[in-house]
C-alpha positions in Angstrom: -63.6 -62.6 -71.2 -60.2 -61.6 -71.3 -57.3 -63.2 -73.3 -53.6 -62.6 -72.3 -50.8 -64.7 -73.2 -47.0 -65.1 -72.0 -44.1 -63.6 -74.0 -40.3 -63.6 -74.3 -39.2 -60.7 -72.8 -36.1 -58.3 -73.6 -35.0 -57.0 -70.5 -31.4 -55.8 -69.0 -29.3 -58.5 -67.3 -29.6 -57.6 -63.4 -26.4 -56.0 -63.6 -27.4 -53.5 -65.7 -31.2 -52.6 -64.6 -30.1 -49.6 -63.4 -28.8 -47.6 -65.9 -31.2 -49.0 -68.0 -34.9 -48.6 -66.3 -36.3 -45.2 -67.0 -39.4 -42.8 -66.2 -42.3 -43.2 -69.3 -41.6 -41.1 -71.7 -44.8 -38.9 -71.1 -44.0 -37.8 -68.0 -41.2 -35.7 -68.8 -40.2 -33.2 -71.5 -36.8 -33.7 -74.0 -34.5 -31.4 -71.8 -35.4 -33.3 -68.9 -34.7 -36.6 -70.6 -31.5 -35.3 -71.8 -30.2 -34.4 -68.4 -31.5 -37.6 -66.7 -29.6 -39.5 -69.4 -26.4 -37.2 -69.0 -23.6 -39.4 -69.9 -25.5 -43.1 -69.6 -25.2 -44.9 -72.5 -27.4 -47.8 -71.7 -30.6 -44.6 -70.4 -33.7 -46.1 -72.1 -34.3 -42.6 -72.6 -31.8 -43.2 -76.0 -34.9 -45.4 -77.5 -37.9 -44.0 -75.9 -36.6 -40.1 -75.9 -34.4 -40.4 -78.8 -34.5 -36.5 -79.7 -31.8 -36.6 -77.3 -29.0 -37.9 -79.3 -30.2 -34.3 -81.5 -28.9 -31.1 -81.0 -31.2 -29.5 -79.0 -34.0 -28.0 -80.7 -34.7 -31.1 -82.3 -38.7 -31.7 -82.8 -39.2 -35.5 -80.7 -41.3 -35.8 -84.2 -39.1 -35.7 -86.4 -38.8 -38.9 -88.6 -35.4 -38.9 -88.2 -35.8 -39.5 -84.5 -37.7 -42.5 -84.6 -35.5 -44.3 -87.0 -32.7 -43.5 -84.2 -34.7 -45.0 -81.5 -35.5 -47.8 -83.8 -31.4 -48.0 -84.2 -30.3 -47.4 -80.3 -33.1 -50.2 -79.9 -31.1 -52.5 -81.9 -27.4 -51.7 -80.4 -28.7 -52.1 -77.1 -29.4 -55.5 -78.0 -26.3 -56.4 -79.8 -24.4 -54.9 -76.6 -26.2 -57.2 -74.4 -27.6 -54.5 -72.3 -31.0 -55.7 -73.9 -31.6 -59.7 -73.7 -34.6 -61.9 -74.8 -35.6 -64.6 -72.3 -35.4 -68.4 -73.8 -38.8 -69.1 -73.2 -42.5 -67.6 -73.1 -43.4 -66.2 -69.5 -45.6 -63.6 -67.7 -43.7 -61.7 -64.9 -44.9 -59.9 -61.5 -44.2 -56.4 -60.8 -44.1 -54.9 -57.6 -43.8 -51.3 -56.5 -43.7 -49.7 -53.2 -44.9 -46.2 -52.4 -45.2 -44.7 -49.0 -45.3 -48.1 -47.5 -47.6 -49.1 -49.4 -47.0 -52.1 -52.5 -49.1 -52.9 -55.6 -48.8 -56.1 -57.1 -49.2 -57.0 -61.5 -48.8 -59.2 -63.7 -47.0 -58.4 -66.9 -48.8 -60.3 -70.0 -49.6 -59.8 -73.7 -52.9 -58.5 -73.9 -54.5 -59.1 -76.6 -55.3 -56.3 -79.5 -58.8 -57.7 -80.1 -59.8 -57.2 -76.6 -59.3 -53.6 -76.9 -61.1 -53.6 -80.3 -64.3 -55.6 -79.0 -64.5 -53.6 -75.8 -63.2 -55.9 -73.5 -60.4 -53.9 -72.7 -61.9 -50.8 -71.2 -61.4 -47.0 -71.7 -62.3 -44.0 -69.5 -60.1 -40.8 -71.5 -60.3 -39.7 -74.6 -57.2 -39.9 -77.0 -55.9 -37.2 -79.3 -55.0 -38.7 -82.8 -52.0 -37.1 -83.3 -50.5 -38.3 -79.9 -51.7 -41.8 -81.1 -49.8 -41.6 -84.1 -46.6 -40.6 -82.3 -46.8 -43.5 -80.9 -47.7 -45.3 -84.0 -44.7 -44.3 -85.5 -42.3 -45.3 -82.4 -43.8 -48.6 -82.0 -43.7 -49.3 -86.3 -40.1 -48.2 -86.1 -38.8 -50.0 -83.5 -41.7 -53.2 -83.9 -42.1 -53.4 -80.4 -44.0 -52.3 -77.1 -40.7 -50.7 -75.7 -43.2 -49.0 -72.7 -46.0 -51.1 -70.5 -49.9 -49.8 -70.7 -51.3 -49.9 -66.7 -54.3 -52.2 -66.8 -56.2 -53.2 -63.8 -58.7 -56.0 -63.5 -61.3 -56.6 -60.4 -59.9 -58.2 -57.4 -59.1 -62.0 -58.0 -58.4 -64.5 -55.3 -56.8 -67.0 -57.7 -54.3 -64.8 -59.2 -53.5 -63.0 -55.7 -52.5 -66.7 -54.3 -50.2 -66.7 -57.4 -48.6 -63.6 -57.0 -48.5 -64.0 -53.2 -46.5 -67.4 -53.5 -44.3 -66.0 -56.2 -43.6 -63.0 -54.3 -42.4 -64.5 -51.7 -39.3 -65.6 -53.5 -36.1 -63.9 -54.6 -37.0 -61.2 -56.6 -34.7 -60.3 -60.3 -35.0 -57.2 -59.7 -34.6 -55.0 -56.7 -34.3 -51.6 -56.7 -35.2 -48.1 -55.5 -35.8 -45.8 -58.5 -33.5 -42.2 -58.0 -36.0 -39.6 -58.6 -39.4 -40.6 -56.9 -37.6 -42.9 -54.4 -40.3 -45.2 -54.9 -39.1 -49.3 -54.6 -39.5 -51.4 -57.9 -39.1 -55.6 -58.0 -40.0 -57.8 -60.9 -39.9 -61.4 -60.9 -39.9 -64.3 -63.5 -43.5 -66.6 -63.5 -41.9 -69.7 -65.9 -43.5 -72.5 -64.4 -45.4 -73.8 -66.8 -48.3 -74.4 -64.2 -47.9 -70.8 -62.9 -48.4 -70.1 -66.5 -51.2 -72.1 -67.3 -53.5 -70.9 -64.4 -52.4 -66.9 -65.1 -53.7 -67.8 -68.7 -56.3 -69.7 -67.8 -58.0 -67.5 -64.6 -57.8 -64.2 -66.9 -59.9 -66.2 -69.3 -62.7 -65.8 -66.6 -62.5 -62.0 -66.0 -64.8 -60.1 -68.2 -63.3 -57.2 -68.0 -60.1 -55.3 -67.8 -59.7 -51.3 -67.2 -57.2 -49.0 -68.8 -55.6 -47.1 -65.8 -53.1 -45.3 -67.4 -51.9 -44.8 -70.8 -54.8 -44.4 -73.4 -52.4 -43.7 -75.5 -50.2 -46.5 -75.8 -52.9 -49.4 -75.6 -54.4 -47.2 -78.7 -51.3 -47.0 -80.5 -50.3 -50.7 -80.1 -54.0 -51.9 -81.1 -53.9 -50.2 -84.2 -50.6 -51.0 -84.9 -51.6 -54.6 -84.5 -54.7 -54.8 -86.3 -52.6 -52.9 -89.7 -50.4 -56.0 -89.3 -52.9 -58.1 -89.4 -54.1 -56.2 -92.6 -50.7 -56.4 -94.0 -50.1 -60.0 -93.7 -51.5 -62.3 -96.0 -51.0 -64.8 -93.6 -52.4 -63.7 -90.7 -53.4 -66.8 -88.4 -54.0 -64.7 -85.0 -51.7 -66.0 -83.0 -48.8 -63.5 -84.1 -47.1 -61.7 -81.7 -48.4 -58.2 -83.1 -52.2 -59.3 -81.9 -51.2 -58.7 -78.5 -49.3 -55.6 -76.4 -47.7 -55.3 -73.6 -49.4 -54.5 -70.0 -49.2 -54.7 -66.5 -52.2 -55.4 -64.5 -53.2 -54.9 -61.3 -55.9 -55.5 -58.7 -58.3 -52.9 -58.9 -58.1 -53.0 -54.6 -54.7 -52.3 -54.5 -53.9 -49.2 -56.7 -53.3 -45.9 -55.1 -55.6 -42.6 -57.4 -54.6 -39.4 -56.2 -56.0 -36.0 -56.3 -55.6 -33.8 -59.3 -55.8 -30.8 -58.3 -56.7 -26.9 -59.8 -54.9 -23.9 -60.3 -56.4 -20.9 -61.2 -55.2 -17.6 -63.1 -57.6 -14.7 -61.8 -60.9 -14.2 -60.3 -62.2 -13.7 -62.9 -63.4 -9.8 -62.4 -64.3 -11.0 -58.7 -62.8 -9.7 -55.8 -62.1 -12.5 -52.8 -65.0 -11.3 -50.5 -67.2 -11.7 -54.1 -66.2 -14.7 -55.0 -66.6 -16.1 -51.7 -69.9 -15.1 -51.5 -70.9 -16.4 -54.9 -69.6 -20.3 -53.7 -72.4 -20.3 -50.7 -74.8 -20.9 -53.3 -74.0 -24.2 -54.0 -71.0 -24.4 -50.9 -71.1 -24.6 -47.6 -67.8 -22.2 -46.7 -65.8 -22.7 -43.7 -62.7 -20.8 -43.1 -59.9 -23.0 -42.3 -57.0 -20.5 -41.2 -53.5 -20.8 -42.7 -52.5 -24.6 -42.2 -53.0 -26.7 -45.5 -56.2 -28.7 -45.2 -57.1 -31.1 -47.3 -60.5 -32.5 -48.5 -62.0 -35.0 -46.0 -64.7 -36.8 -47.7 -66.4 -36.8 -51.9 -67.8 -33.4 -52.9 -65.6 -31.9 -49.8 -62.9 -29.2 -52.1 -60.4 -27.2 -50.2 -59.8 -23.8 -51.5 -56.4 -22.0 -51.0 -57.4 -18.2 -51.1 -55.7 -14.8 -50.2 -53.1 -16.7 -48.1 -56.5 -18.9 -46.3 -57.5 -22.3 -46.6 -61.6 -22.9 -46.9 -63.4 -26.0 -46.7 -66.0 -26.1 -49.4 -68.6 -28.7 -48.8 -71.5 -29.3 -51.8 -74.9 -28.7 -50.4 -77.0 -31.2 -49.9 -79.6 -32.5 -52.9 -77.4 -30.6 -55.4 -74.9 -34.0 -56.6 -77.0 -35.7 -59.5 -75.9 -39.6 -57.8 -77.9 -40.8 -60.2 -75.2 -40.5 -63.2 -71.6 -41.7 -63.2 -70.2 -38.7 -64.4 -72.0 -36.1 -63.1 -71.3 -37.5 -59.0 -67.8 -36.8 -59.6 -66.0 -34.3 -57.8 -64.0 -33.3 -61.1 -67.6 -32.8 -62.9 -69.4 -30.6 -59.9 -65.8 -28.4 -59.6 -66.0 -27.5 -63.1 -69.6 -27.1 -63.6 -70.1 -24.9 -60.3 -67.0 -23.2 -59.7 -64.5 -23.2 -62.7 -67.5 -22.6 -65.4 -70.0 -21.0 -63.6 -68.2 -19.0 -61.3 -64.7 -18.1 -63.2 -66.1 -18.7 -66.6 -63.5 -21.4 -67.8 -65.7 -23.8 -70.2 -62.8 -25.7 -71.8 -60.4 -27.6 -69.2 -58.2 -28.7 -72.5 -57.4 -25.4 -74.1 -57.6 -22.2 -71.3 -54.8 -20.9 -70.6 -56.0 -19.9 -66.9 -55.8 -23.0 -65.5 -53.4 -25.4 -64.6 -53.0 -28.7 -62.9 -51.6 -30.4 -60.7 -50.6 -33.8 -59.6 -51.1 -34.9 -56.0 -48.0 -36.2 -55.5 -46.4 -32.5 -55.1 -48.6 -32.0 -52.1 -51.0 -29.0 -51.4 -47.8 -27.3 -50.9 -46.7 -26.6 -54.2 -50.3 -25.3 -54.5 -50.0 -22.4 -51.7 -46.5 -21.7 -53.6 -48.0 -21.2 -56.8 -50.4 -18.5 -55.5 -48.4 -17.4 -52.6 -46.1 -16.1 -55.8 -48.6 -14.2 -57.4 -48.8 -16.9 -60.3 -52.1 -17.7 -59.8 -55.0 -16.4 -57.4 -56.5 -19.4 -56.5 -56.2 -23.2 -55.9 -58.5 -25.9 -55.3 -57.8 -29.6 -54.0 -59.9 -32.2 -54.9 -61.1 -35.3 -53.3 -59.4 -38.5 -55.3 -61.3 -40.3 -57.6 -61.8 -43.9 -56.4 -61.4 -46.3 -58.9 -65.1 -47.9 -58.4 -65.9 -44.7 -60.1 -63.6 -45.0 -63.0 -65.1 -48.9 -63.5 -68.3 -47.7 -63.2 -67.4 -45.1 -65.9 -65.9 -47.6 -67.9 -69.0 -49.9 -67.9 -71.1 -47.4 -68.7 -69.6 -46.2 -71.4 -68.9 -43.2 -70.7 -65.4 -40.9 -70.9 -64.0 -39.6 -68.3 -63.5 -35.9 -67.8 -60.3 -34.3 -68.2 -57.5 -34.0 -65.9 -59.6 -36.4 -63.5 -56.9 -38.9 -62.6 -53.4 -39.0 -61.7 -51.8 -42.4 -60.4 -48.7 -43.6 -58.6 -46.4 -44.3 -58.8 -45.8 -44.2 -62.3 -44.4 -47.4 -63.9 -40.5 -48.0 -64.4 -39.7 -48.6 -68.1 -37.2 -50.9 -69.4 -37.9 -53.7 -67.0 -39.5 -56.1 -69.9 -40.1 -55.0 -73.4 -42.6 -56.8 -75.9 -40.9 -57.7 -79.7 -44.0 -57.7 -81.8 -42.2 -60.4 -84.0 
């Protein structure tokens, strides 16, 4: 069963959310950091892009960096643009996409939970992006950025959130690039707090939706503590990290789509006729169409739009991985077809996120870049808890969520 706890949070006085509250810091590159800082002092981006105070040119791994994040951390603190909360609480986040608003709880979730399993995984992690992290979170002893969590739908905890919700939110704002609405307010009753505690307690489960990365990085940072102190009781603020979690129901997965190089030796006509092997192909003229249904692709071609739908009998349903959409576009079109075995390290393929649209897939061929594109049906995420129980890892590039959470709302001192 899951354990969670409430913490004191270090967040910016409402005044000053604003300049504060960034993108993660995996979701753009140092140049882009530097410009969306520009002349903000108070940019989170100072302590979770440091590199930026470099001259440019300067590796976002280099030690030197992390000790300035680790000092910029600090300052914002003693300006007051950082400030702990006087008591232990969790917090609900709200965001609002296309009309559309996803409701979590911010908690401490504890580092044992990942260890044990209880805290589930779906993506491989790279070790040397795991140690970048590492080293950020050892420098500056804190979870400066949330991990996404969700956790199957709970009518308990949705009363909570509902009621709490419906009060004045702390925060309240629209974020300037994606446009997308962010509110966060404070749970400090100590009922409230008891019941969030106690209702987690029951859940047997929670799912890591996005950022593998940071949940590794903070559970291994937490269990060296632990090593480290000869005191180690347990209850130590370094046993737990920093998450938001949301109903399962409620998040929005969107297509992750595929952008391909060359033909590999094919011309169009040939590689059209190798797909109705496994395909049924239907010409869709020159308006974007978009897949309709699972093992449904859309296929951008020669200035045309297809719809490729999987023959029947050919999906294995039988195994988690091998139903998904991601699996059956790699094994019978990218591999077989185009002969690109290794999603990771070819250079002939590229990806990207739904939320650009199928628009900025027709550019990218349109311009010669690439010759083809295919748009993929969104993985739901049944699939990725199925996945998860299982045991299994997901495939790469197989996921993209939004929106993305805002950091700098709360931040989690590990002691």
């Amino acid at each position: 069963m899951a354990v969670v706890k409430p913490f004191k949070g270090i967040r910016p006085p409402k005044k000053y959310v604003e300049q504060v509250e960034s993108r993660p810091y995996d979701v753009l590159n140092s140049e882009e950091a530097r410009a969306e800082a520009g002349d903000n002092v108070m940019s989170l981006y100072h302590i979770i892009k440091p590199e930026i105070d470099f001259p440019v040119g300067t590796s976002e791994y280099d030690p030197r960096v992390y000790e300035q994040g680790a000092q910029n951390f600090a300052r914002f603190q003693q300006e007051g643009w950082l400030l702990e909360d006087p008591s232990e609480m969790y917090y609900v986040y709200a965001q609002t996409m296309n009309g559309h608003t996803q409701y979590g709880l911010v908690v401490g979730a504890y580092v044992e939970d990942y260890v044990s399993g209880v805290i589930k995984k779906h993506e491989l992690t790279r070790r040397d992006k795991e140690e970048d992290r590492m080293k950020h979170v050892r420098a500056t002893n804190a979870n400066i950025e949330p991990v996404f969590l969700a956790y199957p739908d709970n009518d308990e905890l949705d009363r909570l959130v509902s009621r709490i919700a419906a009060g004045e939110p702390e925060y309240d704002f629209v974020a300037p690039i994606d446009g997308f609405r962010h509110r966060l307010w404070l749970v400090s009753d100590p009922n409230d707090i008891q019941t969030v505690t106690q209702t987690f307690a029951s859940i047997p489960s929670l799912y890591i939706a996005d950022g593998h990365h940071r949940s590794a990085a903070a559970a291994l940072v937490g269990v060296e503590k632990a090593k480290q102190n000869p005191n180690h009781r347990g209850d130590e603020e370094y046993n737990y990290f920093m998450a938001v979690c949301f109903p399962a129901s409620q998040l929005t997965i969107l297509d992750y789509n595929r952008v391909v190089r060359d033909l590999n030796g094919l011309t169009e006509a040939q590689f059209l006729t190798a797909l109705e092997k496994d395909f049924v192909v239907e010409p869709k003229g020159k308006d974007e169409y978009r897949p309709r249904q699972l093992h449904e692709f859309s296929l951008y071609l020669g200035g045309q739009w297809y719809s490729l739908k999987l023959r029947d009998g050919l999906a294995d349903e039988s195994s988690p991985i091998a139903r998904l959409d991601v699996s059956i576009c790699s094994e019978r079109i990218l591999d077989s077809l185009l002969g690109i075995k290794d999603l990771r390290s070819d250079k002939r393929i590229d990806f990207v996120g739904g939320l650009r649209g199928l628009g900025e897939l027709k550019r990218r061929v349109d311009s010669g870049e690439m010759s083809l594109a295919l748009a993929l049906y969104p993985v739901s995420m049944q699939q990725i808890i199925d996945i998860a129980d299982s045991g299994n890892i997901m495939p790469p590039k197989a996921t993209w969520f939004e929106p993305k959470l805002r950091s700098g709302l709360v931040i989690h001192k590990l002691g």
